[in-house]
C-alpha positions as CSV (number, residue, x, y, z in Angstrom):
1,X,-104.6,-60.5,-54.7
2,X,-102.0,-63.4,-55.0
3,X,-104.6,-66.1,-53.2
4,X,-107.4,-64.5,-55.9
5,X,-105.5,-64.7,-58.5
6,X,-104.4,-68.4,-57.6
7,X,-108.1,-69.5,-56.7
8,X,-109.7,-68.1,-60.3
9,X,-106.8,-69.6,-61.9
10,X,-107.4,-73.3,-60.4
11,X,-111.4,-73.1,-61.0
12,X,-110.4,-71.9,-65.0
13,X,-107.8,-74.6,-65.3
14,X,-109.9,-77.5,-63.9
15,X,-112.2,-76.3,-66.3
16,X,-110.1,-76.4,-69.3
17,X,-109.0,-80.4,-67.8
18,X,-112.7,-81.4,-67.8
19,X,-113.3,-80.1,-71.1
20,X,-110.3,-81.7,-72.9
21,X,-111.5,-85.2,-71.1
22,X,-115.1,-84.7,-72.0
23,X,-114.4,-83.0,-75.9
24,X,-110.8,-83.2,-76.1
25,X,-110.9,-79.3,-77.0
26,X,-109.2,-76.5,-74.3
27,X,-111.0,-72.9,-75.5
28,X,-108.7,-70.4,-76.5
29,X,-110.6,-68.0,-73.6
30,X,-109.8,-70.4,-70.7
31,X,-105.7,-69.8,-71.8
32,X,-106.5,-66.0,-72.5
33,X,-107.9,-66.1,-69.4
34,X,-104.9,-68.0,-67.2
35,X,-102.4,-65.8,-69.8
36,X,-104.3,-62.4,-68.1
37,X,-104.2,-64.0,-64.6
38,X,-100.2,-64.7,-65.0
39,X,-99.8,-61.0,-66.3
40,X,-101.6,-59.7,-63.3
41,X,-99.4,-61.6,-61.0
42,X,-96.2,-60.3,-62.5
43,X,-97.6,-57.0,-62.8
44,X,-98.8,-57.3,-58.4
45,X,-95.4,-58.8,-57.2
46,X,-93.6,-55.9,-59.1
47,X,-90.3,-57.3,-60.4
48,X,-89.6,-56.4,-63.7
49,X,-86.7,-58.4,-64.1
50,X,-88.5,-62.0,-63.3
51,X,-91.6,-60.7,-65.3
52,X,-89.3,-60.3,-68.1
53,X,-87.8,-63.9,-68.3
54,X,-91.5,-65.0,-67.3
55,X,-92.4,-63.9,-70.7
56,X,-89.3,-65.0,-72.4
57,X,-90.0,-68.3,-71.4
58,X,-93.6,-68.6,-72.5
59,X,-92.6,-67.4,-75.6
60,X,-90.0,-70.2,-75.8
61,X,-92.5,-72.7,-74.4
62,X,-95.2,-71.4,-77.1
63,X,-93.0,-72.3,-80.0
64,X,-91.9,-75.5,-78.6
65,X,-95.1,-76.5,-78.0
66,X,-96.5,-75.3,-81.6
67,X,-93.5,-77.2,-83.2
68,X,-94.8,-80.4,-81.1
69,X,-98.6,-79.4,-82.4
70,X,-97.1,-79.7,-86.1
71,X,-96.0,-83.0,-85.8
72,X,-99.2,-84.4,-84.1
73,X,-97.5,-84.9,-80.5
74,X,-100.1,-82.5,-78.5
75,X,-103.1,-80.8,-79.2
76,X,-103.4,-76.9,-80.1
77,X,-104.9,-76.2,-77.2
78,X,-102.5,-77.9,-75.1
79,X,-100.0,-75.6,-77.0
80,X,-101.1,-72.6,-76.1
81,X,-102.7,-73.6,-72.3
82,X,-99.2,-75.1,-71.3
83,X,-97.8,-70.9,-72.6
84,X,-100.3,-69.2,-70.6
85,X,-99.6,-71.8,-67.7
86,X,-96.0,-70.4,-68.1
87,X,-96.8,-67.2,-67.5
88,X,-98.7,-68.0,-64.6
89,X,-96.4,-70.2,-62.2
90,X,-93.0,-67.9,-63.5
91,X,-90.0,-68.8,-64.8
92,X,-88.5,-69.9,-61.3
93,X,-91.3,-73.0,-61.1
94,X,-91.1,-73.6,-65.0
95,X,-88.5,-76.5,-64.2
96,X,-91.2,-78.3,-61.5
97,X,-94.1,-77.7,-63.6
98,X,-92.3,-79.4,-66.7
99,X,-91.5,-82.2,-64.5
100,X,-95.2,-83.0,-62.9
101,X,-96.4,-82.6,-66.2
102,X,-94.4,-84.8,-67.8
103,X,-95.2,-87.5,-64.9
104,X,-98.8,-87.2,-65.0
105,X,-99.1,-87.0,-68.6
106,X,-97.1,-90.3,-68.5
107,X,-99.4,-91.4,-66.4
108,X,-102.5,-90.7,-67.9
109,X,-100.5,-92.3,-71.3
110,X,-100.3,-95.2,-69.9
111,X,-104.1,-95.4,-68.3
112,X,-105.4,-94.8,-72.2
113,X,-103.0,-97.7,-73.4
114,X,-104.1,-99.8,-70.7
115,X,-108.1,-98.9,-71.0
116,X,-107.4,-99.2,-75.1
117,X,-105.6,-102.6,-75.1
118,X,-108.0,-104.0,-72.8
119,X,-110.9,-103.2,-74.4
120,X,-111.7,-106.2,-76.5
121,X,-111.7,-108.1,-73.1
122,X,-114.1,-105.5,-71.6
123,X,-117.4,-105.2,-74.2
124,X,-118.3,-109.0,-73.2
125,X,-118.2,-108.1,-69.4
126,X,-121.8,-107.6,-69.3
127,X,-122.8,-110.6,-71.1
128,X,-121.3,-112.8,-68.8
129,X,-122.6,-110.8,-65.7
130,X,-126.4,-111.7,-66.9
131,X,-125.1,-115.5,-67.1
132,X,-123.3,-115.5,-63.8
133,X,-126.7,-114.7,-62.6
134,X,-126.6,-110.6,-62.1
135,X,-129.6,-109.1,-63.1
136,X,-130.3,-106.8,-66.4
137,X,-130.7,-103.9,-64.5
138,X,-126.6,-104.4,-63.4
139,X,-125.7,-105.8,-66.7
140,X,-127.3,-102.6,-68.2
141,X,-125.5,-100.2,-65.8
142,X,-122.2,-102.2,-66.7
143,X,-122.2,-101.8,-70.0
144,X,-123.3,-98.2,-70.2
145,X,-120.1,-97.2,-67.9
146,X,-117.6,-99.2,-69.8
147,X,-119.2,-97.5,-73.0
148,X,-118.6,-93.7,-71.3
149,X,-115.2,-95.0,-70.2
150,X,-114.1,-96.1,-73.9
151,X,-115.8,-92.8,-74.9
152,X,-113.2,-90.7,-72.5
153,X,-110.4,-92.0,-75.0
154,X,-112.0,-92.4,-78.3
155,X,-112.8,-88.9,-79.9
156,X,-116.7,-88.2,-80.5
157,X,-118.0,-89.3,-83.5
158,X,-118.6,-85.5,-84.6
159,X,-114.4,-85.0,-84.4
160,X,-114.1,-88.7,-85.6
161,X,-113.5,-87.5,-89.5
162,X,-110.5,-84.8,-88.1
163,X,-109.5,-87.5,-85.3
164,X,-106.5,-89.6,-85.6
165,X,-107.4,-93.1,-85.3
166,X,-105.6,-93.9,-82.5
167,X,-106.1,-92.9,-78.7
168,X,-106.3,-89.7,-77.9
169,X,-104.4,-88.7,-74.8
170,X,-106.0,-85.9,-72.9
171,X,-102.9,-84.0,-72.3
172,X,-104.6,-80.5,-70.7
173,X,-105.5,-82.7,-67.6
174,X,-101.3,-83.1,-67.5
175,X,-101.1,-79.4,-67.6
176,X,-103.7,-78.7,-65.4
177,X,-102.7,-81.1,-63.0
178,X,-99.1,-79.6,-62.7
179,X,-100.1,-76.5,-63.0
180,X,-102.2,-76.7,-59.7
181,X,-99.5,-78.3,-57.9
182,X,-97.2,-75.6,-58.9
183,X,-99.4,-72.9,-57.6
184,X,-100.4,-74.9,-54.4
185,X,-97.2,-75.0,-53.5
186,X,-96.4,-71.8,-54.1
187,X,-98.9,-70.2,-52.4
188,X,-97.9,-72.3,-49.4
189,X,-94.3,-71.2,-48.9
């Protein structure tokens, strides 16, 4: 049941990390989901005592989170996917997960700077490939993946109006990404 319960968990969160790239939006069902999952592990190892400060702590992680949603740090659905996460490593791993997450997320910080900052210097990349000689067919394909690239960070025109106007940092694929390591290693031990 644990290796089940670990598999469906790392299909829904890789999910829920390819649709806060693509949309920048977690669904509330993919943490519902990973909440249920974490419940179902508690309730199949059996001990009341770590299910109890399991719970305790996604609570405390829920309103931490929420008070870092009302001041524009993360994302809503970063909120409440990094709760249900909570409940699904335990309250042993909370510590590990916490750190990963915060590595990664710096991490994929820093890609979105870097990507953001250099961005003026990309758009003319495919000029000069058609007048070093490449053809338009390369030029073409150039410019259209350096146009999905900037898209990754930018919100979609259709949030743009709700958007901040700065970089958006996809912070689910931090969660997601620890999340996995967390329950990779311990279904290993």
């Amino acid at each position: 049941m644990q290796s089940l319960t670990t598999i469906l968990a790392i299909a829904v969160l890789i999910v829920a990390a390819y649709g806060d790239i693509r949309r920048r939006l977690i669904p509330n069902e993919l943490s519902i989901a990973l909440a249920v999952l974490g419940l179902a592990r508690m309730i199949v190892t059996g001990d009341s005592i770590a299910a109890l400060w399991t719970m305790a702590a996604g609570a405390a992680i829920l309103v931490i989170a929420f008070l870092c949603f009302s001041r524009g740090w993360i994302g809503g659905g970063d909120a409440k996917l990094l709760a249900a996460v909570v409940l699904l490593v335990g309250y042993r791993q909370l510590p590990d997960l916490l750190l990963i997450m915060s590595l990664v997320g710096g991490v994929i910080a820093l890609v979105v700077m870097a990507i953001e900052k250099l961005r003026p210097l990309m758009l003319p990349v495919p000029i000069a490939m058609q007048f070093a000689g490449a053809s338009l067919r390369i030029a073409v394909w150039t410019e259209e993946s350096l146009e999905r690239l900037l898209r990754l960070i930018r919100p979609s025109a259709s949030r743009a109006a709700e958007a901040p106007s700065r970089p958006s940092v996809p912070y689910g694929v931090a969660i997601a990404a620890a999340s996995i390591a967390v329950l990779v290693f311990q279904s290993s031990l």
